[in-house]
C-alpha positions as CSV (number, residue, x, y, z in Angstrom):
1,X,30.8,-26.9,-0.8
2,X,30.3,-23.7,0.8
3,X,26.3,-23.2,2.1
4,X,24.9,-20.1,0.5
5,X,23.7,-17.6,2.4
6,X,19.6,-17.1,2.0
7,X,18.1,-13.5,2.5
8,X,14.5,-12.4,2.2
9,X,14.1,-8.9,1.3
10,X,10.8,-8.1,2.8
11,X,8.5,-5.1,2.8
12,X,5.9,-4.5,5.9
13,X,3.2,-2.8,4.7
14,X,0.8,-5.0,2.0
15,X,3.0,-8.4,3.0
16,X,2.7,-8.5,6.7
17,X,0.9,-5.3,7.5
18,X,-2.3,-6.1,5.4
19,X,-6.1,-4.1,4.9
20,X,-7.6,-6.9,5.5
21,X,-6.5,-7.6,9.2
22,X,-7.0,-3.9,9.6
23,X,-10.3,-3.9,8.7
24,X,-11.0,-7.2,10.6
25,X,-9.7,-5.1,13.7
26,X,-11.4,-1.9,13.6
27,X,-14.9,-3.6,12.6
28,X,-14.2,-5.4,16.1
29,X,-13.1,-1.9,17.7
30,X,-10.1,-3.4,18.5
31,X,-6.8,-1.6,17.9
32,X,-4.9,-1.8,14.6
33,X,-1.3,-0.6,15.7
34,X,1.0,-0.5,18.6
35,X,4.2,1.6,19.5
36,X,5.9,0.5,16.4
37,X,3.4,1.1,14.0
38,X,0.3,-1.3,12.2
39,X,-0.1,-4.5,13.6
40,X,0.9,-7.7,11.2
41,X,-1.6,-10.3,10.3
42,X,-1.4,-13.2,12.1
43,X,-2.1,-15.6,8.3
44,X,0.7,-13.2,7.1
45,X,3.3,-14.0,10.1
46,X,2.5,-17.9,9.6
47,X,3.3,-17.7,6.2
48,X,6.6,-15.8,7.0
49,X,7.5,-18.6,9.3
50,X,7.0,-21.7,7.1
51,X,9.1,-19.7,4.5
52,X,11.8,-19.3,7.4
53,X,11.7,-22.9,8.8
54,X,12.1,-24.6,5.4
55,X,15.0,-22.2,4.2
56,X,16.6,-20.9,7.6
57,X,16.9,-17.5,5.5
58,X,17.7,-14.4,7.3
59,X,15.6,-11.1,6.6
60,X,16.5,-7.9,5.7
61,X,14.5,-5.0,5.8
62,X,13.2,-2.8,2.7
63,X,10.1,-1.5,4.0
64,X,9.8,2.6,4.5
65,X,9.5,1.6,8.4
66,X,13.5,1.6,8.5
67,X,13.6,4.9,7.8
68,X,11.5,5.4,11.4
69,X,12.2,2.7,13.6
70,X,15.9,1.8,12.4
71,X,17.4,-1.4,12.0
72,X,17.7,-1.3,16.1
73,X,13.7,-0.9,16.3
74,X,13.1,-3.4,13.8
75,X,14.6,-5.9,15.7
76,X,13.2,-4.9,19.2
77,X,9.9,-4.6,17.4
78,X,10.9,-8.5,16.0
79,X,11.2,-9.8,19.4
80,X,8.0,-8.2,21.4
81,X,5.8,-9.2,18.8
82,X,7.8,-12.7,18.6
83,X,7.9,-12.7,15.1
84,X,9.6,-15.6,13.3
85,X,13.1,-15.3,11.4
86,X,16.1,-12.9,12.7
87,X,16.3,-9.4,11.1
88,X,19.9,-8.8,9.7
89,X,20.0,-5.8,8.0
90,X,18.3,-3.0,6.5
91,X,18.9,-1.6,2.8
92,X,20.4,1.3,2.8
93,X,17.8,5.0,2.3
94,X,18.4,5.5,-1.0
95,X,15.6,5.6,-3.5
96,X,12.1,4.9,-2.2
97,X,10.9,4.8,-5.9
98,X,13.5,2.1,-6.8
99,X,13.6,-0.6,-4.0
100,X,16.1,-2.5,-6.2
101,X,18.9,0.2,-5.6
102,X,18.9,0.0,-2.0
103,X,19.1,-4.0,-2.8
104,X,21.6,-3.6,-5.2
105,X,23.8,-1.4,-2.7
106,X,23.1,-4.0,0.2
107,X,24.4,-7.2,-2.2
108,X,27.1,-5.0,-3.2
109,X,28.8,-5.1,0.9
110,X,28.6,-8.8,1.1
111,X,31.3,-10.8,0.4
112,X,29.8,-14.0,-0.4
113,X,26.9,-14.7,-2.4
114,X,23.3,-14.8,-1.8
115,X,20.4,-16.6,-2.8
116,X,17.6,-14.4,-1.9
117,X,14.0,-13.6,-2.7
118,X,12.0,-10.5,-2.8
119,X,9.0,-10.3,-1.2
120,X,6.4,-7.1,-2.1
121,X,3.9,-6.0,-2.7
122,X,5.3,-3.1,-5.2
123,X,2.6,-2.1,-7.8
124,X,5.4,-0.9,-10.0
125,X,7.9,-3.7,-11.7
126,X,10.3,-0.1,-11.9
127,X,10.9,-0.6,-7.7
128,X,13.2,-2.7,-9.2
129,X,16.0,-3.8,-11.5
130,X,15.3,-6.3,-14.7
131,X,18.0,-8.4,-13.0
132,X,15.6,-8.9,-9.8
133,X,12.4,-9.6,-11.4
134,X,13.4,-13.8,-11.2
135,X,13.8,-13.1,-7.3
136,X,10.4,-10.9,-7.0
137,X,7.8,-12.5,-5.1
138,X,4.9,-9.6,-5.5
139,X,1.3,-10.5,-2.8
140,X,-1.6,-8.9,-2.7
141,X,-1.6,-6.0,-0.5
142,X,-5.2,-7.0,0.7
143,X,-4.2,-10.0,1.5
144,X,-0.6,-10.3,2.1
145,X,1.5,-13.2,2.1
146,X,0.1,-16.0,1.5
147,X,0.2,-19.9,1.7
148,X,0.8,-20.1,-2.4
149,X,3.6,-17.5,-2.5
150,X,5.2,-18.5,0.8
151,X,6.0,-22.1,-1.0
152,X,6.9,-20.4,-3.8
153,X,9.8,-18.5,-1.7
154,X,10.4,-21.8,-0.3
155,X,10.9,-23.8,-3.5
156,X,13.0,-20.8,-5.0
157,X,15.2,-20.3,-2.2
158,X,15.9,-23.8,-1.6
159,X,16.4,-24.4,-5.4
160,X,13.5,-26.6,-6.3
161,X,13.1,-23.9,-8.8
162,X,15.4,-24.8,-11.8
163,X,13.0,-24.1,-14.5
C-alpha cells in the first residue's frame, strides 16, 4: 500500500508567532522580530516538532507572510531559525478571507492524496470550506500551539482518529 502523503497547513501569526512571547520579550526589552518578521515562540516551535517527528508531515504555508517573504524566504527563514519540519509549498494568493480556497487550489495540483491537517488560529469558521472543518485544528492566538492540540494533529494525521 502506497504511504499517504501528510501536509500541515500552517498559519504564522497566533500558532507560532504568538502575544504572549511578544509580550514576554518586550517586558524584557528584548527584541520581538528579526529580518523576516515576528519572532516564533519557542513552546510554539516544540510543539511543531513533536507534531513533525511523530508524522514526518511536510508543511505548507498559508500564513499572509507568503505573500512578503515567498515560498524562497520561508524556507531560508526555516533554516536560520532552525525550525523543525521542511516547508514544501505555499498556497497559492487567492483569497485572504477564505484560507480554504488557496487550500482547495493547492490539493487540487497534487496527484496523489493527502492526509493533512489545518493548523489556525482563524476566528472565522468561513476561512474555510465545510469540507475542512474535520482537518481544522484552530489554537489560541495568545497562546499558540500547544501541547493538547499538537497530539491532536498527531493522532489525526497518523489516523488514531477514527471516531
Amino acid at each position: 500500500m502506497e504511504m499517504m502523503e501528510k501536509v500541515i497547513f500552517l498559519d504564522f501569526d497566533g500558532v507560532l508567532a504568538t502575544s504572549r512571547y511578544n509580550t514576554q520579550l518586550s517586558e524584557k526589552g528584548q527584541l520581538w522580530t528579526d529580518g523576516f518578521g515576528t519572532l516564533f515562540d519557542p513552546v510554539c516551535v516544540d510543539n511543531m516538532k513533536l507534531i513533525i517527528e511523530a508524522t514526518c508531515a511536510d508543511i505548507v504555508v498559508t500564513s499572509t507572510w507568503k505573500m512578503k517573504l515567498g515560498l524562497d524566504g520561508i524556507q531560508t527563514m526555516w533554516g536560520e531559525r532552525q525550525l523543525p519540519g521542511k516547508v514544501v509549498g505555499v498556497t497559492p494568493d487567492i483569497n485572504v478571507v477564505c484560507r480554504g480556497n488557496e487550500i482547495e487550489a493547492w490539493l487540487a495540483e497534487r496527484e496523489k492524496n493527502v492526509c493533512y491537517a489545518i493548523i489556525d488560529d482563524a476566528p472565522i469558521t468561513g476561512f474555510f470550506t465545510e469540507g475542512q472543518q474535520k482537518h481544522l485544528f484552530v489554537v489560541d492566538e495568545w497562546t499558540g500551539l500547544d501541547e493538547v492540540t499538537a497530539r491532536s494533529v498527531i493522532e489525526y494525521l497518523n489516523g488514531l482518529n477514527k471516531g
